[in-house]
C-alpha positions as CSV (number, residue, x, y, z in Angstrom):
1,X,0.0,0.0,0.0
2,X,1.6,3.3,-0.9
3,X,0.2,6.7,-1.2
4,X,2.1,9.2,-3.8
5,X,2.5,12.7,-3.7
6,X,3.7,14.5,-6.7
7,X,5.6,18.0,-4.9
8,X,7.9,20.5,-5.7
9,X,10.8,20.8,-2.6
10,X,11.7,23.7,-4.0
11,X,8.1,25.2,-3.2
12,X,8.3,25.2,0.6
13,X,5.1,25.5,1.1
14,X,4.2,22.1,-0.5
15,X,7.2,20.7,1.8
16,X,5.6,21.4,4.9
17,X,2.5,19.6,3.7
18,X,3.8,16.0,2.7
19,X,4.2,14.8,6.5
20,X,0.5,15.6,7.4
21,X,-0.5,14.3,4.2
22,X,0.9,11.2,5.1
23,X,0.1,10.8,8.8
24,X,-3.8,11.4,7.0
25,X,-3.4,8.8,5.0
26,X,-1.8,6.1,7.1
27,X,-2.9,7.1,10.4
28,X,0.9,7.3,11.8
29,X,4.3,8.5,10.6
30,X,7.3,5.7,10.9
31,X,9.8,7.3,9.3
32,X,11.1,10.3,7.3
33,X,14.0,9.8,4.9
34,X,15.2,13.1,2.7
35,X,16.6,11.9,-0.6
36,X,16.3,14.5,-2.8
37,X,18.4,16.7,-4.3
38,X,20.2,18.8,-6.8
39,X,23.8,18.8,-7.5
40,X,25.5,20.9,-10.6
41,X,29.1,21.2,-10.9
42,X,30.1,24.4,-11.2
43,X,33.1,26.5,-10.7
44,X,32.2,29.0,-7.3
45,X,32.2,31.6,-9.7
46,X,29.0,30.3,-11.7
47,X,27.1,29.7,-8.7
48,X,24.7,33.0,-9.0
49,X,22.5,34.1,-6.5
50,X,19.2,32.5,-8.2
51,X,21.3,29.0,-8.5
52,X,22.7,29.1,-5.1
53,X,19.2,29.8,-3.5
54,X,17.5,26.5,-5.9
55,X,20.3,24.5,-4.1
56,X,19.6,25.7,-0.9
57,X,15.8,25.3,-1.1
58,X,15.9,21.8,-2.2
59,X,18.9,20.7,-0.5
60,X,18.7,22.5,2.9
61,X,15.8,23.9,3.5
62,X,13.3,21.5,2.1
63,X,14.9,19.0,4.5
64,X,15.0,21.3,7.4
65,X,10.8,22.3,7.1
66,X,10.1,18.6,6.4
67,X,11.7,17.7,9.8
68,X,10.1,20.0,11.7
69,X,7.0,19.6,10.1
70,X,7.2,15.9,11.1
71,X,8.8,16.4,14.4
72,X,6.1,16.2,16.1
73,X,4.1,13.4,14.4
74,X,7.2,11.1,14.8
75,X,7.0,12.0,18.8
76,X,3.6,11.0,18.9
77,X,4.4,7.4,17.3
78,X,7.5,6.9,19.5
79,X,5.5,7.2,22.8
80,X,2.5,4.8,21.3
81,X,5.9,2.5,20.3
82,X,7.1,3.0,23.9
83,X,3.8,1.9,24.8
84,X,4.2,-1.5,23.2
85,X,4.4,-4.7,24.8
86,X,7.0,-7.4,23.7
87,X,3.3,-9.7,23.0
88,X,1.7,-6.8,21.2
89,X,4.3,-6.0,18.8
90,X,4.9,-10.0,18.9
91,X,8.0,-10.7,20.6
92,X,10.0,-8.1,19.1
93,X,9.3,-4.7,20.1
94,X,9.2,-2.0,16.9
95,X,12.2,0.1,16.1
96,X,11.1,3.9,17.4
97,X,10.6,6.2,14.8
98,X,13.4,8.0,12.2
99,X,14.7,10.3,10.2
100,X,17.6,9.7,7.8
101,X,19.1,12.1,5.7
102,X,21.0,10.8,2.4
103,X,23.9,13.6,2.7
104,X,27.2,13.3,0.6
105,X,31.1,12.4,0.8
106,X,31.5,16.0,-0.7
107,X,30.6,17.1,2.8
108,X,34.3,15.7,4.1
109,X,35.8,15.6,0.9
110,X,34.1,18.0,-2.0
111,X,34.9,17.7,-5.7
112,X,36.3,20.8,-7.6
113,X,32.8,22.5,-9.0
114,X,30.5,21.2,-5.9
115,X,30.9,24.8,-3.3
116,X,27.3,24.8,-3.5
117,X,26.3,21.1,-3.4
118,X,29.1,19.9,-0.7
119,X,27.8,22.7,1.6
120,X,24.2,22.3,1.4
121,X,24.3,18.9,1.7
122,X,26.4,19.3,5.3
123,X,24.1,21.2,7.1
124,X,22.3,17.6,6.8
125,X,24.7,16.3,8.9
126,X,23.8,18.9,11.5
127,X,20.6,18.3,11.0
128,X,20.5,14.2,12.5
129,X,22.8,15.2,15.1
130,X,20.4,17.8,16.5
131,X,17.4,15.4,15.9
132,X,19.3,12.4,17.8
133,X,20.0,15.3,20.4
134,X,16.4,16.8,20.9
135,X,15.0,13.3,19.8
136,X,16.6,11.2,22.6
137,X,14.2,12.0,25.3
138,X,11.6,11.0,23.1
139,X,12.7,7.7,21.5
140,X,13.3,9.3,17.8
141,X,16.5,8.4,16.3
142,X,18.4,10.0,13.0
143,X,21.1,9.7,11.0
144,X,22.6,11.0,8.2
145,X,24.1,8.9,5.6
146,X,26.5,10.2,3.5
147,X,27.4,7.8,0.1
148,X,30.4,8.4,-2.8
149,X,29.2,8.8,-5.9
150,X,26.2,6.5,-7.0
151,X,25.4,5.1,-10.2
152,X,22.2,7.6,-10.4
153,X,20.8,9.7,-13.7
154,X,22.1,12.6,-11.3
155,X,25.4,11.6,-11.5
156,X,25.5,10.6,-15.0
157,X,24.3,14.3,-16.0
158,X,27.4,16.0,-13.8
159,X,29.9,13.1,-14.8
160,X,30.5,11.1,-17.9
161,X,31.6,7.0,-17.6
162,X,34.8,8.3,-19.1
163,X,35.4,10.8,-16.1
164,X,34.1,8.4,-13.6
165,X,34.2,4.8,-14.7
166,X,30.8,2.3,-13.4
167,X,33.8,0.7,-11.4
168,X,33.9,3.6,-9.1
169,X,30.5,3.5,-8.5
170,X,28.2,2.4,-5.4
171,X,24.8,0.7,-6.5
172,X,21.9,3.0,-5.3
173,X,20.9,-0.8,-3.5
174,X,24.2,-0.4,-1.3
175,X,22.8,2.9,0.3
176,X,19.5,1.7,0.6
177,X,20.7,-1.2,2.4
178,X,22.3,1.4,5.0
179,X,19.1,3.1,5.2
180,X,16.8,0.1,6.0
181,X,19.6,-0.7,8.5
182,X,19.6,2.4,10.4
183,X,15.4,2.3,10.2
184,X,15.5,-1.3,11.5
185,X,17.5,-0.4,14.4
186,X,20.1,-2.3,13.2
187,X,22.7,0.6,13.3
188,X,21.5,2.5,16.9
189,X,25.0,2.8,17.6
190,X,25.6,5.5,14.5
191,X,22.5,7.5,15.9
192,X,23.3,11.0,15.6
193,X,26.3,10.4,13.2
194,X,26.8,10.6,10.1
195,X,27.6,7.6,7.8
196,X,30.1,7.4,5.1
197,X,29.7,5.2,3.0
198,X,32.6,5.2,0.4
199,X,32.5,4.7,-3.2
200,X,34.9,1.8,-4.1
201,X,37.6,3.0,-6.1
């Protein structure tokens, strides 16, 4: 069962809206993962005003107004999770609710052309820490994850095969894996850290 909802994160406004939308659909809110993004390679000279404020809406801020518009549907399902029994939620009690945020490997180590990308991807990494922070007392966990480059349409319009090989790659599969791992609880020891998971060349 899955409900779709066409938005625009660089209209704010319909930003704020996709957590309540979901929480009306489903009666609850789980998770929140923030995956999108936009990423042009550009020297710091090309990176105008108008271009520097599209990455920034998307990659910063869209993040930033979904968390908080979630915030506090994700508290609500923690306590009704803290409320479970081991029998009602059969033997294995459910992992508390989370947020992961796919950041980058240009946060610690930035290609030539990505001043905008690299930077507005990083404040995601501020981001989970805060969440784990303020989230702790509540039983919400997050994460950032931060991959190399992955063999993605996005990549392939910054980067040719010739510049970066499929070799060098990760498999969009090998960051999911991390995600499901951090929202299964499997990696509560990274909360409030940020991931790298390297691209293997």
């Amino acid at each position: 069962e899955a409900l779709i909802l066409p938005a625009d994160l660089g209209s704010l406004e319909q930003a704020a809206s996709i957590p309540e939308q979901a929480h009306a659909a489903f009666g609850r809110l789980d998770g929140l993962i923030n995956n999108a993004g936009i990423a042009p390679m550009l020297p710091i000279e090309a990176h105008t005003p108008e271009l520097l404020d599209e990455i920034y809406r998307i990659n910063t801020l869209a993040p930033a107004i979904l968390i908080a518009s979630a915030w506090p549907m994700l508290a609500e399902q923690a306590k009704q999770t803290a409320g479970q029994t081991a029998e009602q939620a059969h033997s294995t009690p459910a992992p508390s609710p989370v947020i992961v945020n796919i950041s980058s490997m240009a946060t610690v180590d930035p290609f030539p052309g990505f001043f905008g990308y690299a930077s507005s991807k990083a404040a995601l990494n501020l981001m989970a820490k805060s969440c784990a922070l303020e989230g702790e007392p509540l039983g919400v966990r997050a994460f950032a994850v931060a991959p190399g480059a992955v063999e993605t349409g996005l990549l392939r319009s910054i980067l040719s095969t010739e510049q970066l090989p499929h070799s060098a790659c990760l498999a969009p599969a090998d960051v999911a894996k991390v995600v499901v791992e951090c929202v299964l609880g499997q990696r509560d020891k990274d909360n409030g850290s940020t991931i790298l998971v390297p691209s293997p060349y």
